[in-house]
C-alpha positions in Angstrom: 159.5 129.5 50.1 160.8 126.2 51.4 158.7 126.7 54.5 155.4 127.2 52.6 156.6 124.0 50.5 156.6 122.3 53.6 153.7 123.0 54.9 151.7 122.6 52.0 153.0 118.9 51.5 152.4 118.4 55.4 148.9 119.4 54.0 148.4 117.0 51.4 149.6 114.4 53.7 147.1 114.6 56.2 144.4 114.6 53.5 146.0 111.6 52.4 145.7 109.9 55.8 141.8 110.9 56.5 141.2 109.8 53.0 143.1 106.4 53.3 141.1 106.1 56.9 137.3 107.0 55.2 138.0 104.4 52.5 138.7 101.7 55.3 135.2 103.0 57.4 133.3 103.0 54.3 133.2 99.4 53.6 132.5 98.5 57.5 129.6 100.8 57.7 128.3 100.1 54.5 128.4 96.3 55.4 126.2 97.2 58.3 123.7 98.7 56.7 123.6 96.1 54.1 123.5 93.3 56.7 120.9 95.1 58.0 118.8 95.0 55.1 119.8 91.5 54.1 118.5 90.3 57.3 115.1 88.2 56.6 112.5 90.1 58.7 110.5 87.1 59.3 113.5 85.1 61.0 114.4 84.7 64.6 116.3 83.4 67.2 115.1 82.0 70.2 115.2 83.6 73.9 114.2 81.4 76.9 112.6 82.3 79.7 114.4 84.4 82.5 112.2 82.4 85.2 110.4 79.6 83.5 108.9 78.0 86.7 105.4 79.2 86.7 103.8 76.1 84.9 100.0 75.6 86.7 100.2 77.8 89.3 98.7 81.0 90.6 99.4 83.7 90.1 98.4 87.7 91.4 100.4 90.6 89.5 100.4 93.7 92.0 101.7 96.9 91.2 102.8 99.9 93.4 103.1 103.3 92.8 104.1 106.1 94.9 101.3 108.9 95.9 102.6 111.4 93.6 101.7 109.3 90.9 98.5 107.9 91.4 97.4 111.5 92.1 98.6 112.3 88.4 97.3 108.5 87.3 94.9 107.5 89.6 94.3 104.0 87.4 98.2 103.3 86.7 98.0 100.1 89.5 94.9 98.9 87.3 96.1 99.8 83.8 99.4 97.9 84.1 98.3 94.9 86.5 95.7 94.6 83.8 98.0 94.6 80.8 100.9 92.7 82.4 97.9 89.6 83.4 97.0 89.9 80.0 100.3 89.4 78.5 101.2 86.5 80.6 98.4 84.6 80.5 98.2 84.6 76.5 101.3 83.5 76.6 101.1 80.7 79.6 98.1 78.9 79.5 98.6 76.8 81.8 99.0 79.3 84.0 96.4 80.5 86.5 96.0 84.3 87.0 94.2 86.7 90.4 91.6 89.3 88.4 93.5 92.6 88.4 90.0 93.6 90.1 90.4 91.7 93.3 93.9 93.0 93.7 93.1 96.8 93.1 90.3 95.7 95.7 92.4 94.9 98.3 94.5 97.3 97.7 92.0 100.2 98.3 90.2 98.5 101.2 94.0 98.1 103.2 95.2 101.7 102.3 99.2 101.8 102.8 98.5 99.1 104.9 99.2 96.2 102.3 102.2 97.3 100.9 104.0 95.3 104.0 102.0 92.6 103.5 104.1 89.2 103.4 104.1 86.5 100.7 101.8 84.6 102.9 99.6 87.1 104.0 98.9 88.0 99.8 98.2 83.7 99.8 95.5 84.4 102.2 94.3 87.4 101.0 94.4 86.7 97.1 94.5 82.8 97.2 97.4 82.6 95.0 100.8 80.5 94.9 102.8 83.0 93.5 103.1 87.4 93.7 104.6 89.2 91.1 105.2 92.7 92.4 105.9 95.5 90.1 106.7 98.7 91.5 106.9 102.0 89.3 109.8 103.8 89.7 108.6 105.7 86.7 105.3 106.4 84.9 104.8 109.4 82.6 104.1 110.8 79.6 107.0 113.5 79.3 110.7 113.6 79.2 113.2 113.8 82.0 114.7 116.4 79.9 112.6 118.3 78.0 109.5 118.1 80.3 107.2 119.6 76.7 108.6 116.7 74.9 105.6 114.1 75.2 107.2 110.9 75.5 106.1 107.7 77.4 108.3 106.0 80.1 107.6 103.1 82.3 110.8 102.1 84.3 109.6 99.1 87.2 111.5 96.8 89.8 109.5 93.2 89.2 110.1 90.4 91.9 108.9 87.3 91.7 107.8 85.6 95.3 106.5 82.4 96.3 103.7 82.1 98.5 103.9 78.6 100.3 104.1 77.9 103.7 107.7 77.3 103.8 108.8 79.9 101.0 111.4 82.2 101.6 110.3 86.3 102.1 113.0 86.6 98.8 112.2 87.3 95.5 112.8 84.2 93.5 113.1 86.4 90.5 114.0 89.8 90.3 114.4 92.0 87.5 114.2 95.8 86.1 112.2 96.7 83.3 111.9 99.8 81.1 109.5 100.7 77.8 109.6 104.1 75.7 107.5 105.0 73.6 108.4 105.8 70.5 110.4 102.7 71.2 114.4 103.5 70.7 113.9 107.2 69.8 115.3 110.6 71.7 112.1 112.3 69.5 108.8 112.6 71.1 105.3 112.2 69.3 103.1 115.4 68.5 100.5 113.6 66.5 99.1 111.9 70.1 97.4 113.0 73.1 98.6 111.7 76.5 95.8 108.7 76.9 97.5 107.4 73.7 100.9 107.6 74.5 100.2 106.0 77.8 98.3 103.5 75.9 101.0 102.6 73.8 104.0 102.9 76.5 101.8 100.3 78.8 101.6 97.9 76.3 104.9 97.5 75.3 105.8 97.6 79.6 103.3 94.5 80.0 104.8 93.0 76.8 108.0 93.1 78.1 107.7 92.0 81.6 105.7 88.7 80.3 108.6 87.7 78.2 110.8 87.1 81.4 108.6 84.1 82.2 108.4 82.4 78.6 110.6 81.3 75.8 109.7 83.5 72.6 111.4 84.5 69.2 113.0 87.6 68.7 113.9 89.5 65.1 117.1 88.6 64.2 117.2 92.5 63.4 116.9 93.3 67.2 114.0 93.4 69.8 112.9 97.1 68.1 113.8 95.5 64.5 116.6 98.1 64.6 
């Protein structure tokens, strides 16, 4: 009888303690959430410019991608040199930008041949002061994981390199950038075909590889508003 005693009051005790430990949790997560919600959408804070150097000058956005997947997206150099221009020059205007056009062209008229093209030799070619070279490590529609889950990833190395006579062959600027689509979400979409998704995953890629090269606000509820 005194055993069961014991036990049971061993019992209440440890209820005791994960009560006493929910009641401290409770407030901190609650306080979260209501931070959270207390937050003024409309204000941000201010983020400068990774590289914030380009001021008047040049530049030609040129994007690689491996065989495999220009055989899947023949237009993925195009779609994201086009979007990533886009993005930077609405948001540098004094900035001077190559037609995504002219660098596809060269592209297609050198083959392989212009991926080891130097600095320089893209000066010559492209009559630009400065190269920004994005290569895809990843661009799809589907998930790692769960290849049916339709989900958009773009994952790219961007280097920044100066083209004058003296410049170095390295990157100025160097950086690795990744967009999901949905943003921050494990879930997939079902209500979207591919072109869509693609759509939507390139845009917020070119969105975020402008913002390296210019000061801009960000929610103070986080980049996603999360």
């Amino acid at each position: 009888m005194l055993f069961k005693l014991g036990v049971c009051r061993s019992s209440w005790a440890w209820v005791g303690l994960l009560s006493l430990a929910f009641a401290m949790l409770w407030p901190a997560t609650i306080g979260c959430q209501l931070g959270y919600f207390l937050t003024d959408p409309e204000k941000e804070q201010e983020v400068q410019a990774e590289y914030g150097k380009i001021d008047e000058r040049k530049v030609a956005v040129v994007v690689w991608a491996d065989q495999a997947t220009l055989d899947i997206y023949r237009r993925a150099r195009y779609r994201v040199g086009k979007a990533v221009t886009y993005y930077m020059k609405k948001n540098l205007p004094d900035a001077r930008f190559v037609h995504t056009e002219d660098v596809v062209r060269l592209q297609e008229d050198r083959g392989a041949g212009w991926e080891g093209m130097s600095a320089k030799q893209m000066r010559e070619a492209l009559d630009c002061d400065l190269v920004l070279r994005v290569d895809l490590l990843e661009y799809t529609t589907r998930a790692s994981g769960t290849r049916e889950l339709r989900k958009g990833r773009i994952r790219a190395t961007v280097n920044l390199y100066e083209c004058g006579d003296n410049a170095s062959e390295d990157a100025v600027y160097e950086t690795v950038v990744l967009a999901t689509y949905p943003p921050a979400s494990i879930h997939g979409v079902s209500d979207m075909d591919e072109s869509q998704i693609l759509h939507e995953t390139v845009e917020l890629f070119a969105q975020a590889v402008a913002r390296k090269f210019y000061d801009h606000g960000v929610s103070m509820r986080g980049p996603q508003g999360l």
